[in-house]
VOZAVEX-57383 format. One line per field, with one value per residue (C-alpha): residue in three letters; x negated, y negated, z. Coordinates in steps of 0.2 Angstrom, whole numbers, plus 5000, padded with zeros to 4 digits. Example, Ala and Ser with C-alpha at 12.3 -4.5 7.8 and 13.67 -1.06 7.14 Angstrom:
2
aa: c(ALA	SER)
X: c(4938	4932)
Y: c(5022	5005)
Z: c(5039	5036)
***
This chain:
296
aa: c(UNK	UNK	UNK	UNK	UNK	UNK	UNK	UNK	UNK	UNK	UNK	UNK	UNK	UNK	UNK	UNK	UNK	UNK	UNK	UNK	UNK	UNK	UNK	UNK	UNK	UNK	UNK	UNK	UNK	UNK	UNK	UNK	UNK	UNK	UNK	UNK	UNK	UNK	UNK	UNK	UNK	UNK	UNK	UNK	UNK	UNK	UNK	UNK	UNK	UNK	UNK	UNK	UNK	UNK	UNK	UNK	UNK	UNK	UNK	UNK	UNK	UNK	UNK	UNK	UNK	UNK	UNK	UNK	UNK	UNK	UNK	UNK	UNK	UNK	UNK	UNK	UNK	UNK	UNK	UNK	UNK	UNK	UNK	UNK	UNK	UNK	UNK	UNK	UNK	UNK	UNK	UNK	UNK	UNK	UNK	UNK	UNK	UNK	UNK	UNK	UNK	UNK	UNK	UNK	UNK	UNK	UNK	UNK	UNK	UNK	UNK	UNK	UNK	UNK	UNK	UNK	UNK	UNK	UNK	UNK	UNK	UNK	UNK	UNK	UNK	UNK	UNK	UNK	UNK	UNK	UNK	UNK	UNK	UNK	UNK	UNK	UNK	UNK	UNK	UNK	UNK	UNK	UNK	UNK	UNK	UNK	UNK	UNK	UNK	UNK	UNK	UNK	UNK	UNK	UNK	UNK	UNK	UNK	UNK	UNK	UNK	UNK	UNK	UNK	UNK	UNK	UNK	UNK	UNK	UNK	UNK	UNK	UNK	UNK	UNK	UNK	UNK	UNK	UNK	UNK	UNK	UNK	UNK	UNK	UNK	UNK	UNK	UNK	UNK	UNK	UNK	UNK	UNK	UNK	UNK	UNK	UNK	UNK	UNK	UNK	UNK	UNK	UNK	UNK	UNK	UNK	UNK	UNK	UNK	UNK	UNK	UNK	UNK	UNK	UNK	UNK	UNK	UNK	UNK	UNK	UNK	UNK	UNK	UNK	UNK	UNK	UNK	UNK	UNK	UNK	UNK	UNK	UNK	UNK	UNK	UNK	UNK	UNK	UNK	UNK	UNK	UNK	UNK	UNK	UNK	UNK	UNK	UNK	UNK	UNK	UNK	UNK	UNK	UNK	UNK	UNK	UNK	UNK	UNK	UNK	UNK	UNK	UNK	UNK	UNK	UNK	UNK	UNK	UNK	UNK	UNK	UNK	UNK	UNK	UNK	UNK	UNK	UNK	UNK	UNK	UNK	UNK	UNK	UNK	UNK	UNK	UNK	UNK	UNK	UNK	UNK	UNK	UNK	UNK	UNK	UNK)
X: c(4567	4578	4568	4574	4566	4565	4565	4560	4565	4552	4542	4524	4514	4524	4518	4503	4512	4527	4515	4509	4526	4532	4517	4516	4533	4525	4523	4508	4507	4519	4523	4523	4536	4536	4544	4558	4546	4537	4550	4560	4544	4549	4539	4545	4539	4546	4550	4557	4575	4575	4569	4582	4579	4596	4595	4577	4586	4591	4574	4564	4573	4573	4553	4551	4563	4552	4537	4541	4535	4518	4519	4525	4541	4549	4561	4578	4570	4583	4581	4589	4592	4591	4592	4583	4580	4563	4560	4567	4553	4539	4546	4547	4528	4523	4531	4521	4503	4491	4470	4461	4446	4442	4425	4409	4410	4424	4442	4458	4467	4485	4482	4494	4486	4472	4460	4439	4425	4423	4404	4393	4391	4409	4417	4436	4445	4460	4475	4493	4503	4507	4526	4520	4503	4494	4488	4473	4475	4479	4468	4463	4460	4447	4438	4434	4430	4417	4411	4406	4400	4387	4383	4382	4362	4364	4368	4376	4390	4408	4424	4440	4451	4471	4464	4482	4481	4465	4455	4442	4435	4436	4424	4413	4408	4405	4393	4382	4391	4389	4400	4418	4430	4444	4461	4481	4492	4506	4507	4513	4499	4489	4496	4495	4477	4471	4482	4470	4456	4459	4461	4443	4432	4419	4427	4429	4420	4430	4437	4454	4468	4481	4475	4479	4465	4450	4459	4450	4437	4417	4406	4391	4392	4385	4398	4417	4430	4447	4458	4474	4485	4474	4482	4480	4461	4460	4461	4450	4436	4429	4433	4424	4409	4406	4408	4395	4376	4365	4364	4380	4389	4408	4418	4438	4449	4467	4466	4477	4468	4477	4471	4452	4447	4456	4445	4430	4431	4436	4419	4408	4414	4413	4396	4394	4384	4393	4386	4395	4416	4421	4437	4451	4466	4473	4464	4448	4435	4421	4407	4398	4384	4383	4366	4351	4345	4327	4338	4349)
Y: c(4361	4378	4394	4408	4421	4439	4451	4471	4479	4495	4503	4500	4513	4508	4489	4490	4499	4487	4472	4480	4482	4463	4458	4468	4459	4442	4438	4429	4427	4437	4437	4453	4452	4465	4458	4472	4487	4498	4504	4487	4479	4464	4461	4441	4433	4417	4412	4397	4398	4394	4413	4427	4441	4445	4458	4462	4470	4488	4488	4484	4495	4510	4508	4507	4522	4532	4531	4545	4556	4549	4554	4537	4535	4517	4516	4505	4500	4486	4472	4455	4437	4419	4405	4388	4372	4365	4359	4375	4386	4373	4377	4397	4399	4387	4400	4415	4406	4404	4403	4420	4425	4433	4437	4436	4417	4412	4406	4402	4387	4380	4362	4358	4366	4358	4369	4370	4382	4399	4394	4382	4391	4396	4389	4383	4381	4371	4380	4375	4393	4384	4389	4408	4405	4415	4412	4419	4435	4449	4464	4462	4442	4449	4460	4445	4435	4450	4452	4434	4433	4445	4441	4423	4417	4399	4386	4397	4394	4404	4406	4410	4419	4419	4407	4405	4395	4389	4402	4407	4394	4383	4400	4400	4382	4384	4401	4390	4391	4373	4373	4381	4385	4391	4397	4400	4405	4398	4376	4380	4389	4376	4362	4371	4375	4354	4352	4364	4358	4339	4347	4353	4340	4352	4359	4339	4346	4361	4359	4368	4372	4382	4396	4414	4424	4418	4416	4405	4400	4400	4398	4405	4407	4419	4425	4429	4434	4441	4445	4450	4466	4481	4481	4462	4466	4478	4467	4454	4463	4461	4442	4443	4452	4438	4423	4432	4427	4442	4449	4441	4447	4454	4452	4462	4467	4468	4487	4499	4516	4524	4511	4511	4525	4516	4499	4510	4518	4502	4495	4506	4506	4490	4490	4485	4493	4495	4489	4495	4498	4487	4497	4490	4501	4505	4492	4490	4478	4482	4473	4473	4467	4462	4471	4460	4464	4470	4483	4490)
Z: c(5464	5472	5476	5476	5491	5488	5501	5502	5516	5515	5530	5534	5526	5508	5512	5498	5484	5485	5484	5468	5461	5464	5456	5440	5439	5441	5461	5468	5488	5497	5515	5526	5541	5553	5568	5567	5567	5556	5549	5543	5536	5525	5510	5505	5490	5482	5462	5455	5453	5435	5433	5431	5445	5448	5433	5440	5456	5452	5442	5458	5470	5457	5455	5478	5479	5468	5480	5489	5472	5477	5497	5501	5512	5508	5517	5513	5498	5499	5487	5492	5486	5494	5486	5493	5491	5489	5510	5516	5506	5513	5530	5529	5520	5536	5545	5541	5535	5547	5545	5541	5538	5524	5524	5533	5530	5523	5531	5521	5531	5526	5520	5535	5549	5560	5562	5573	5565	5577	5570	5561	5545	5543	5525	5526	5511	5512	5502	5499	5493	5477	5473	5476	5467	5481	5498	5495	5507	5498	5498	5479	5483	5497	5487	5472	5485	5494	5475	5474	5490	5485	5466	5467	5467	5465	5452	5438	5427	5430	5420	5432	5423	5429	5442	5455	5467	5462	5479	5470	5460	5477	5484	5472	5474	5490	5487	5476	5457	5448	5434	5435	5420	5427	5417	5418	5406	5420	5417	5435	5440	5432	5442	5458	5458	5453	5469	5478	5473	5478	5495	5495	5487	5482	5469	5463	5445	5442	5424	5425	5409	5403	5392	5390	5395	5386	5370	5357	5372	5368	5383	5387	5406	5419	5430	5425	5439	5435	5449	5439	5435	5426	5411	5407	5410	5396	5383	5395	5392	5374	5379	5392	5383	5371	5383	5394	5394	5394	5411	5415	5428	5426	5442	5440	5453	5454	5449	5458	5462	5445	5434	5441	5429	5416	5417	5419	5404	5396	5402	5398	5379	5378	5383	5401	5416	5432	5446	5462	5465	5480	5489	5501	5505	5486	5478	5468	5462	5450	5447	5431	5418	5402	5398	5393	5373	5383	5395	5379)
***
């Protein structure tokens, strides 16, 4: 298969609000190259060629140029092309992936990297990017992952909606979650994350398919995570509501500082407690419950 890379030359402080455009227009992992200063950051992300960007060019640099009407100087704002085959994009994610730690416990390691725990009770995860599925690093990634870390008891039931690369279904395995339901609209996606989880055998159980959103899904689970853009969360949320248990926790994240009070509101009148609002650079996670009938 050809890739085709795309490259934004922007400055450092921009990095954050440029990730958040290539995503709302379909990225997952992106790489962050800043080996020609601060002010020549490269922001590199990868989509199959099959995918028409060349017209998504003028639209991309129009939307990074406008960041300076929110304070934010980015630079160039210099959108560019490559096209590769299917070795050379293996060779440059090798490049700029290493192991990192995520959390207290937690380190992401590329499947082909050898690598020793720093201690006994660290959890690696073995991840393959995935064709730009994710690598599991990004801000809003770290937050659903600091949100589980913390919710998870033991032995519950979880629905992964938009799971990627697969990250934190593997996570919640390991935190203690039995049974994991985890979802892609993507076939790609899809394919990417069972390659994940053969790399980490506990996740040997996880039941994953192509769905979008929660669409004609009826479980009855405890927790549902959903790290993906703030407008697809909105209609996620009644989805969510009735595939939740009582008392069931609601992990979102994905949600850029303007959209927070968005999903807030959007929680609330759909009837669910917030419980605390997890905060990363621009980014936010919010954790919430489904209210039990005796709390209502």
């Amino acid at each position: 298969m050809e890739w085709n890379e795309l490259s934004v030359t922007t400055t450092n402080e921009a990095i954050d609000a440029v990730v958040n455009i290539l995503m709302e227009n379909g990225a997952g992992g992106v790489q962050i190259d800043d080996s020609e200063g601060l002010e020549k950051v490269k922001v590199i992300t990868y989509f199959p060629s099959k995918l028409g960007l060349v017209e998504l060019i003028p639209e991309l640099e129009e939307k990074i140029k406008k960041l300076n009407n929110f304070g934010l100087n980015p630079g160039e704002a210099k959108v560019s092309l490559t096209n590769l085959q299917d070795d050379a994009w293996v060779d440059l994610w090798k490049k700029y992936y290493h192991p990192v730690r995520l959390t207290k416990y937690l380190t992401i390691v590329p499947s082909w990297e050898e690598y020793q725990k720093e201690q006994e009770d660290e959890i690696l995860i073995r991840l393959d990017p995935g064709r730009a599925f994710g690598t599991g690093t990004h801000p809003t990634t770290q937050l659903t992952l600091q949100a589980l870390e913390t919710s998870v008891r033991g032995n519950e039931s979880m629905i992964d909606v938009g799971t990627g690369s697969g990250v934190l279904s593997i996570a919640a395995r390991h935190f203690g979650v039995d049974k994991v339901y985890a979802y892609d609209i993507d076939d790609n996606a899809v394919t990417a994350a069972k390659e994940n989880f053969a790399l980490n055998p506990i996740s040997n159980n996880i039941e994953v398919k192509p769905n979008n959103l929660l669409e004609g899904i009826h479980k009855n689970v405890d927790i549902i995570v959903a790290n993906i853009l703030a407008e697809i969360i909105v209609p996620l949320i009644p989805q969510a509501k009735s595939n939740l248990k009582d008392g069931g926790i609601f992990i979102t994240s994905g949600i850029i500082n303007d959209k927070k009070e968005l999903i807030l509101t959007e929680l609330e009148q759909n009837g669910f407690v917030v419980d605390e609002i997890l905060n990363k650079k621009d980014w936010y996670s919010i954790i919430a419950h489904k209210p039990a009938k005796e709390d209502i």
